[in-house]
C-alpha positions in Angstrom: -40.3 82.7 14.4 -40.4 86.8 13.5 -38.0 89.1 15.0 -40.4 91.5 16.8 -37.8 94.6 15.8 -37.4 94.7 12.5 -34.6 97.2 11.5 -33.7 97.4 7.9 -30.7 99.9 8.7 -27.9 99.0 11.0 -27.9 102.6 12.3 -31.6 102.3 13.5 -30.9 99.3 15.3 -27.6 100.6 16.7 -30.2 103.2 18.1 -32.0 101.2 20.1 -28.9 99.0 21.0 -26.7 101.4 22.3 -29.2 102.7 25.5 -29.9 99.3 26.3 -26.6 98.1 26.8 -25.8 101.1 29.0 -28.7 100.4 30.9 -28.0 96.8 31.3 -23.9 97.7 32.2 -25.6 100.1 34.8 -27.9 98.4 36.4 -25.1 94.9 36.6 -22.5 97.6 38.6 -24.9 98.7 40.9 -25.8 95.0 41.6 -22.4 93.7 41.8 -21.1 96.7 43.9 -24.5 96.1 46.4 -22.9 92.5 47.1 -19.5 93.9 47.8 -18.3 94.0 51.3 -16.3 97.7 50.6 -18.7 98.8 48.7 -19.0 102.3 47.0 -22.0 104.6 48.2 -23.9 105.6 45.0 -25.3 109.0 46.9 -22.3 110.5 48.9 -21.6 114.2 50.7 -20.0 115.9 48.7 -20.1 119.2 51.0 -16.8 120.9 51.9 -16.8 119.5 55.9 -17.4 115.8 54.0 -14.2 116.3 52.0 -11.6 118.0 54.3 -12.4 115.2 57.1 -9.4 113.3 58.8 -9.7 109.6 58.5 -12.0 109.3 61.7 -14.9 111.7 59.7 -14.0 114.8 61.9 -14.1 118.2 59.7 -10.7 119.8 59.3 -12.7 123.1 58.1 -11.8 126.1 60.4 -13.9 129.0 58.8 -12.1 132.4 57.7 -13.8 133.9 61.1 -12.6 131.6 63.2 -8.8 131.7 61.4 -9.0 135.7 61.5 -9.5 135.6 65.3 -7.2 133.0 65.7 -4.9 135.3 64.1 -5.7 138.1 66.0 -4.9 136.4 69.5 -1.4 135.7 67.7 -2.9 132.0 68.9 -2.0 130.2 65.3 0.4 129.1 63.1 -0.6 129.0 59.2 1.3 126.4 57.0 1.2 127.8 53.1 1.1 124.2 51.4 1.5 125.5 48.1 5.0 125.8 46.0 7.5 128.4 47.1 7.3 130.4 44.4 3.4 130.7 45.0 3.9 131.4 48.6 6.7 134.5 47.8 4.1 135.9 45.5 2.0 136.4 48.7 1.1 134.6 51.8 -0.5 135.1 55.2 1.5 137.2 57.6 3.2 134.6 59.6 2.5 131.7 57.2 5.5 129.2 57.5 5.7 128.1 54.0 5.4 123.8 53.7 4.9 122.9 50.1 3.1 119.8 49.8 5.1 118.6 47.1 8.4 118.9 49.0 7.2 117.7 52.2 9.9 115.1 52.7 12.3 117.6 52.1 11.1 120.8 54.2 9.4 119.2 57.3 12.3 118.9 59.2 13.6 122.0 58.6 10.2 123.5 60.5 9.4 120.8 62.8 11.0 122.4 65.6 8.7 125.6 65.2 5.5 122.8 65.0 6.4 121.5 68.6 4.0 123.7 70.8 1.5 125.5 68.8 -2.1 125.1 70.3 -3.5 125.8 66.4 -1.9 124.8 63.1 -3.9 126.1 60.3 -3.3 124.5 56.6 -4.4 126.3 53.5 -3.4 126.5 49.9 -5.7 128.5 46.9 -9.2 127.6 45.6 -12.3 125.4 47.2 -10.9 122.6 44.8 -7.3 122.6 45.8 -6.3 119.3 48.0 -2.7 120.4 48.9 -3.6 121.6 52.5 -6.1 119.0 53.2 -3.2 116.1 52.6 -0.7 118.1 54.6 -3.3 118.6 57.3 -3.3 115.0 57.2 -0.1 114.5 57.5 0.5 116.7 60.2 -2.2 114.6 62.2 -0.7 111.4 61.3 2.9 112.9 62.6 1.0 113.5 66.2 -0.3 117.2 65.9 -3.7 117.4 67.2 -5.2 120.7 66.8 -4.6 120.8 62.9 -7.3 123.0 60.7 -7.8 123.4 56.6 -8.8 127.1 55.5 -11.0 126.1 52.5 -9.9 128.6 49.7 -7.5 130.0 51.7 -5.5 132.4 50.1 -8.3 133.9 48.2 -10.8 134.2 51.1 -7.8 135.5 53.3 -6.9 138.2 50.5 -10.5 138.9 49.8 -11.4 139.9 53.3 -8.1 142.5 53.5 -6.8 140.2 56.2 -2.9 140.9 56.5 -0.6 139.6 53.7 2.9 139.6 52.9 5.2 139.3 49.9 8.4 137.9 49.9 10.7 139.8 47.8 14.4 138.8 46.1 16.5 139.5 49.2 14.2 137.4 51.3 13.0 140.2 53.0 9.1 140.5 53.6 6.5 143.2 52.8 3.0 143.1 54.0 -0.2 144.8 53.9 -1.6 144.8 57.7 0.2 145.7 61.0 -1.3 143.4 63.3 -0.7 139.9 63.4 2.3 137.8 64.2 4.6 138.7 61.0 
């Protein structure tokens, strides 16, 4: 018997090798994950409500409309989840400061001011950042119900001239905007 491919140079054969083994490793993970009972989904949504959802598949996203007039009826409460040194460089009049990072150590210091708000808005900086999803996760896992992620926060809120405020060294705040609930 002939081999049909006959490859004098190991690099030509390595050519042909090297996209069938990938194509036989693909095609065996898609199989084996089919059969799996928790199975992956090869085609997912990957659109902003899909990935700031609470575990039950509802959207967390309150849009920067929606947070502005929220805002203006002095009828929310924004929780900055990035670092303290972020959040003194410039946050959301009224923003409560709740570092993700330091959660275990902060939340109990603010809980009291939690107890009662009809609208708890989370945000951090950038479409990609996750530290305001997981706190708003957290907050709904400690009980709070009306709990809301500002995609891109920061950035959208400073974008649209919507009141700011900057912490400076003796604690004191400056801001931007008169109204709101700073």
């Amino acid at each position: 018997m002939s081999n049909p491919i006959k490859l004098s140079n190991p690099f030509k054969q390595a050519l042909w090798q090297i996209p069938a083994i990938t194509l036989m490793a693909c095609l065996m993970a898609l199989t084996i994950n089919q059969l799996r009972s928790d199975r992956i989904p090869v085609v997912g949504d990957w659109s902003v409500d899909a990935r700031f959802s609470d575990s039950a598949g509802d959207s967390l996203v309150i849009s920067l409309q929606q947070a502005g007039a929220l805002f203006d009826q002095k009828a929310v409460l924004f929780l900055d989840a990035r670092p303290v040194s972020i959040y003194e460089e410039g946050h959301i009049q009224g923003a409560i400061s709740l570092p993700w990072q330091d959660i275990d150590s902060h939340f109990m210091e603010i809980a009291n001011q939690l107890e009662g708000q009809k609208n708890i808005v989370t945000y951090c900086d950038g479409e990609s950042c996750e530290l305001s999803h997981e706190l708003a996760l957290f907050l709904k896992e400690m009980g709070f119900d009306n709990v809301h992620v500002l995609v891109n926060g920061w950035s959208a809120w400073l974008a649209a001239g919507l009141p700011t405020r900057t912490s400076n060294v003796k604690g004191t705040e400056e801001g931007n905007g008169s109204n709101g609930n700073g």
